[in-house]
C-alpha positions as a printed Julia matrix, in Angstrom:
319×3 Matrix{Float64}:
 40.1     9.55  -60.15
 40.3     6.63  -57.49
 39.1     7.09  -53.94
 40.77    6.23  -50.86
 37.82    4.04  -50.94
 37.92    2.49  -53.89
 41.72    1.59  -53.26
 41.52    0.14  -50.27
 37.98   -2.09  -51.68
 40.54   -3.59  -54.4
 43.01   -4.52  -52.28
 41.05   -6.18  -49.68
 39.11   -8.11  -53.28
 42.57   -9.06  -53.63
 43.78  -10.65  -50.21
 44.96  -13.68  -50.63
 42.6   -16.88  -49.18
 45.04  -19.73  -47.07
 43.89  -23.12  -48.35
 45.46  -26.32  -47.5
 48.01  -28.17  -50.45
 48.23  -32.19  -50.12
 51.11  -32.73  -51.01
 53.59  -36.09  -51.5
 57.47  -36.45  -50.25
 59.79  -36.75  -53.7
 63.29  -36.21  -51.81
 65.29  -35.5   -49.05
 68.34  -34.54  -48.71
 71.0   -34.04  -45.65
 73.1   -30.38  -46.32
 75.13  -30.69  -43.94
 75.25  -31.79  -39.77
 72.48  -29.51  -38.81
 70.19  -28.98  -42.35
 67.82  -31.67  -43.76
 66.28  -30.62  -47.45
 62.87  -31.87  -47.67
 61.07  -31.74  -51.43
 57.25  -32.08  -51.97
 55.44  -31.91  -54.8
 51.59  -32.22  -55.71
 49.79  -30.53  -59.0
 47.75  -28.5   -56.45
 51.2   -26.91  -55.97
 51.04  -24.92  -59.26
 48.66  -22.55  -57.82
 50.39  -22.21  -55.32
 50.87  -18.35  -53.99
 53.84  -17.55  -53.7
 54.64  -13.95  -52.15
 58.19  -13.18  -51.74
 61.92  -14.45  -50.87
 60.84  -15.07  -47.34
 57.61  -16.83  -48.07
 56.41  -19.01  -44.73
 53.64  -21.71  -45.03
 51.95  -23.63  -42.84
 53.56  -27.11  -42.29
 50.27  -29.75  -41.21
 52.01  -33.09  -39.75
 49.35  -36.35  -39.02
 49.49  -36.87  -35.03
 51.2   -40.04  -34.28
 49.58  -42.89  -35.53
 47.27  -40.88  -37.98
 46.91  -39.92  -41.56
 47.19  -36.92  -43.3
 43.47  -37.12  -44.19
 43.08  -35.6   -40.32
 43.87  -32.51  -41.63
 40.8   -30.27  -42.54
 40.05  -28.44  -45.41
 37.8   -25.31  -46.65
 37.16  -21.47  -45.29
 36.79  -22.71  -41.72
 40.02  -24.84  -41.25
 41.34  -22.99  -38.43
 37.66  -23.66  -36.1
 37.72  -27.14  -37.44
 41.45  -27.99  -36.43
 41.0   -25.85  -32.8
 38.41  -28.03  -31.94
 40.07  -31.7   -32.88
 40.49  -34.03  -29.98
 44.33  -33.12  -29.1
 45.18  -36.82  -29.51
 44.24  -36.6   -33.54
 45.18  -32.63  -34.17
 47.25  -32.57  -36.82
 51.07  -30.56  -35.41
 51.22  -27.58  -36.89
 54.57  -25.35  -37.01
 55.96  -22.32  -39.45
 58.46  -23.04  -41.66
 59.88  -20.59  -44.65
 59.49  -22.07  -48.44
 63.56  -21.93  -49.29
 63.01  -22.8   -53.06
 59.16  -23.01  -55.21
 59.18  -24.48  -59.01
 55.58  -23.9   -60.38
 56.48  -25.12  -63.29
 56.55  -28.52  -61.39
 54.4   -28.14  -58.73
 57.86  -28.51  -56.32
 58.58  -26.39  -53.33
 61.58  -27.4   -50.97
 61.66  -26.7   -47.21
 65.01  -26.77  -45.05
 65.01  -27.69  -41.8
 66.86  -27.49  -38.9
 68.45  -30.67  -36.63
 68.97  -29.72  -33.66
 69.84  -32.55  -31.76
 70.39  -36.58  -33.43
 68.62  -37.82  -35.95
 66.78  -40.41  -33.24
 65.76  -36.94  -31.51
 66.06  -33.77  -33.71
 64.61  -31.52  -31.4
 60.84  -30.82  -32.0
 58.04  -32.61  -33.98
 58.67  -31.06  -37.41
 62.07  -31.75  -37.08
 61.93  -35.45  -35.91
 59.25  -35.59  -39.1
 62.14  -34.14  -41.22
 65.46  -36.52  -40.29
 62.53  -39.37  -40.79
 60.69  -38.79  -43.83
 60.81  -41.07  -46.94
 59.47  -40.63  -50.57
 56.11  -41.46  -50.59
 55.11  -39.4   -46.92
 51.88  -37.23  -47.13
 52.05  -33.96  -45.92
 49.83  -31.01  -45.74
 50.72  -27.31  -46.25
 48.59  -24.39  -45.59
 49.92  -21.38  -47.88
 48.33  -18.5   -50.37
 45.85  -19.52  -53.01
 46.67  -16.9   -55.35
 50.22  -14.84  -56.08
 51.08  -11.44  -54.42
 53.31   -9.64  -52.5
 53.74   -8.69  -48.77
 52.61   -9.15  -45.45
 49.28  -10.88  -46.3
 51.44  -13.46  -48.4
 53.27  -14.55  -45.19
 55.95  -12.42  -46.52
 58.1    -9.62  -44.34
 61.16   -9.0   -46.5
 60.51   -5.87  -48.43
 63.28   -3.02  -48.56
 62.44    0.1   -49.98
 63.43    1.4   -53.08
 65.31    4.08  -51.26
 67.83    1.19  -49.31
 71.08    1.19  -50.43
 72.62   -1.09  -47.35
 71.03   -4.44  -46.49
 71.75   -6.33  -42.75
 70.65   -9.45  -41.86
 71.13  -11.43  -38.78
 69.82  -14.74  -37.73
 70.55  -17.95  -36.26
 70.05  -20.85  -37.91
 66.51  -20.93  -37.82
 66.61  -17.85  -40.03
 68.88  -19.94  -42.58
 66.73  -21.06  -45.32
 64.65  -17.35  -45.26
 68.14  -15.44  -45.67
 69.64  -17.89  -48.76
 66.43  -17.2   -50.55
 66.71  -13.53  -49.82
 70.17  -13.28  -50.97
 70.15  -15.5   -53.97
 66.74  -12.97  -54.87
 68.8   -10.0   -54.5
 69.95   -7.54  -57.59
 73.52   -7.6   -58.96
 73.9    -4.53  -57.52
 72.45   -5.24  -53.97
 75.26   -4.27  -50.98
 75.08   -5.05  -47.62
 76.11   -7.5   -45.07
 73.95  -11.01  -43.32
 75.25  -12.22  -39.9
 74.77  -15.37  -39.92
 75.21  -17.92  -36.41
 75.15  -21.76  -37.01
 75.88  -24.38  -34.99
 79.22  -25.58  -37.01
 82.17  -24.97  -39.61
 80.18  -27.56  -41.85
 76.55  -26.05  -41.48
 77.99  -23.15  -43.77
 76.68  -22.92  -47.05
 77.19  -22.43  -50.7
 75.37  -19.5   -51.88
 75.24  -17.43  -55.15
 74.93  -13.85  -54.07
 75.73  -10.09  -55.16
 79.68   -9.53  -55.29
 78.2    -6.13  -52.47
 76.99   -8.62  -50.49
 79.25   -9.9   -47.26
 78.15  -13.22  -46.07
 80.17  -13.22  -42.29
 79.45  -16.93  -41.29
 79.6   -17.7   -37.62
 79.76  -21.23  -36.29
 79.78  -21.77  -32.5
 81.82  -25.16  -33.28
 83.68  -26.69  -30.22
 83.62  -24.29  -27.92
 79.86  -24.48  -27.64
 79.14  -20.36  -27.39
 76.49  -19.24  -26.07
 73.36  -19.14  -28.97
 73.63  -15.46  -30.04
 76.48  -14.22  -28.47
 78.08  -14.31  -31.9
 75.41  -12.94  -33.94
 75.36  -10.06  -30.78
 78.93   -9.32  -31.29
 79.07   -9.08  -35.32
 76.25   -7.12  -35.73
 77.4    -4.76  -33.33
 80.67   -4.54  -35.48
 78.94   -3.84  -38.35
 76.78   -1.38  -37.32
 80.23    0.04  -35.93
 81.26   -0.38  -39.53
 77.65    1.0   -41.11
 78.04    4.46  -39.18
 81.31    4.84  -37.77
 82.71    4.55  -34.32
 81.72    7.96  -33.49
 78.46    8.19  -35.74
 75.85    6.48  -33.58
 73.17    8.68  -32.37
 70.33    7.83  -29.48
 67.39    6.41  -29.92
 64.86    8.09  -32.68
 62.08    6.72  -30.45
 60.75    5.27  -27.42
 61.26    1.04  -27.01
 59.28   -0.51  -24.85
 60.26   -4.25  -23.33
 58.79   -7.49  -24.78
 57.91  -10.0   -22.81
 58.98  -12.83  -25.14
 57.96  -15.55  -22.85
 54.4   -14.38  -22.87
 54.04  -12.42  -25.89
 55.47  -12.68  -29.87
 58.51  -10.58  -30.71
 57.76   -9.46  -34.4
 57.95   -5.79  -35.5
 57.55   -4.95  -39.02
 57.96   -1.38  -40.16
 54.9    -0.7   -42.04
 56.57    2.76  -43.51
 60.37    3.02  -44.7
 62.14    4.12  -42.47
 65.48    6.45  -43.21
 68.78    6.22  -41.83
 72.22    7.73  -43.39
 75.35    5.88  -43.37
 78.04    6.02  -45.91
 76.87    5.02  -49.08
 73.4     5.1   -49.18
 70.09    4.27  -46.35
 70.28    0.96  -43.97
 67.34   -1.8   -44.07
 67.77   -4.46  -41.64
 65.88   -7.78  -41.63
 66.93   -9.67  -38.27
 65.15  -13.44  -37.1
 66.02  -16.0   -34.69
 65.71  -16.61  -31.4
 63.34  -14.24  -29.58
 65.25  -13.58  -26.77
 68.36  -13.11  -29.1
 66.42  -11.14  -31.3
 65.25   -9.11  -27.81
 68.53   -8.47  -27.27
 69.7    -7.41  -31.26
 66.17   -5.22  -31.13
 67.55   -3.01  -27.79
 71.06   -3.06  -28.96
 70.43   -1.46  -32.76
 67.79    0.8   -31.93
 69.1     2.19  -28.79
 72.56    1.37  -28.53
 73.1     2.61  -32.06
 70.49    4.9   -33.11
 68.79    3.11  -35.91
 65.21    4.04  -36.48
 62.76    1.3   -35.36
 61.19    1.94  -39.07
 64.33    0.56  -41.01
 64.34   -2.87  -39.65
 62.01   -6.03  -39.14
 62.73   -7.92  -35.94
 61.23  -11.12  -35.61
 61.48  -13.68  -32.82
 61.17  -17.4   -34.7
 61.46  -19.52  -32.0
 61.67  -19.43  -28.35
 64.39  -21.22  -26.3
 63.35  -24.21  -24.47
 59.74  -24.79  -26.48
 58.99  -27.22  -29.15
């Protein structure tokens, strides 16, 4: 018989180790107004550990005027790059892996515009509307395939779900078209999705149960989230009823998401009943969006805190 022990020793032999992946440009591609498709490629890529739908990895950018060869390497990377002089630090932001071909040693990363192509809103994203075949780029990702939370990985419904809802903004994007092109034939459910135009929406292959309610902010220049806010609401209208949604299953306390990082994972499942099955929710974007979707499903509409994953992926006004 195995201990309690003995599990937990395995599974700690098995954590995965981050190491850094050199790895080369091989295409880029513009998806529409707002999306930039970056490729890479590199042999060390075939090791690569990939952990789930929403994988995220470690993007490692050369400071201006610099080299990727800035970028350290080996168990103490994270000391080494703290204590660079800020001038050669190599940038470091979180991006999701929207597409990985071992096979090939090719992973693709979409990225967001949010502004012109001379100034696309942050350092990752300048890098992105820039970049040629040929760049150098670092990533910092598993070293050995798994599943779950200790693969960078948060999507993970259990086997008991039988409604999926996702919201995001357009940050959350390239995470929710690998989740939904991952999905079963028989997944159900609906994503909430807020971009910033008619032409940012895109062509997915997904579940005939799965709603894909696309929600540009076009012209009229809405306010970020105020779309997402309203559709989820009307689905979760939808999910239980108008007449169905119960108080909240437990106490929520505020998060300060200017001083502190909005992401709640349930680490059980949780259970909720609507008509047709049990709700898992997977919601990312904005943190002070996702502040506001957090308050609004648990305690405007009941659902436990343990059914859905709310994670803040950027906050408004920082780069």
């Amino acid at each position: 018989m195995t201990t309690a022990l003995e599990t937990r020793t395995r599974r700690e032999n098995h954590k995965p180790e981050y190491r850094v992946y050199f790895t080369e440009v091989v295409a880029r591609k513009r998806l529409s107004p707002s999306f930039v498709r970056v490729t890479v490629a590199g042999h060390q890529l075939r090791s690569f550990g990939a952990g789930g739908a929403d994988q995220r990895i470690k993007l490692m950018l050369p400071a201006p005027g610099r080299t990727v060869d800035d970028v350290p390497t080996g168990p103490d990377w994270y000391a080494e790059w703290q204590a660079m002089p800020e001038e050669i630090r190599p940038i470091m932001r979180t991006y999701t892996v929207r597409a990985f071909r071992p096979e090939v040693g090719e992973l693709d990363i979409d990225f967001v515009l949010h502004g012109s192509e001379e100034d696309a809103g942050g350092p990752a994203s300048n890098w992105a509307a820039t970049t040629t075949p040929g760049d150098r780029v670092a990533l910092l990702g598993p070293d050995r395939p798994g599943s779950g939370r200790m693969w960078g990985c948060e999507w993970c419904p259990p086997p008991t779900a039988r409604r999926l809802l996702l919201a995001g903004d357009e940050t959350a994007i390239p995470a929710v078209g690998a989740i939904l092109e991952s999905l079963p034939p028989e997944a159900c459910g609906v994503a909430c999705l807020e971009v910033p135009t008619e032409d940012d929406v895109q062509p997915w292959r997904v579940p005939d149960g799965m709603e894909v309610r696309w929600l540009p902010r076009g012209r009229d220049s809405a306010e970020h989230g105020r779309l997402l806010e309203n559709e989820l609401a009307a689905v979760l209208r939808e999910f239980r009823g108008e007449n169905g949604c119960g108080a909240a299953t437990c106490a929520l306390e505020d998060v300060d998401v200017d001083s502190s990082l909005l992401w709640e994972i349930p680490e059980l499942s949780g259970r909720v009943d609507v008509e047709g099955g049990e709700l898992y929710g997977w919601l990312a974007g904005e943190a002070g969006v996702i502040k506001r979707l957090r308050r609004m499903t648990v305690h405007d509409y009941g659902v436990p805190r343990g059914s859905v994953a709310f994670m803040g992926y950027w906050r408004a006004g920082r780069r």
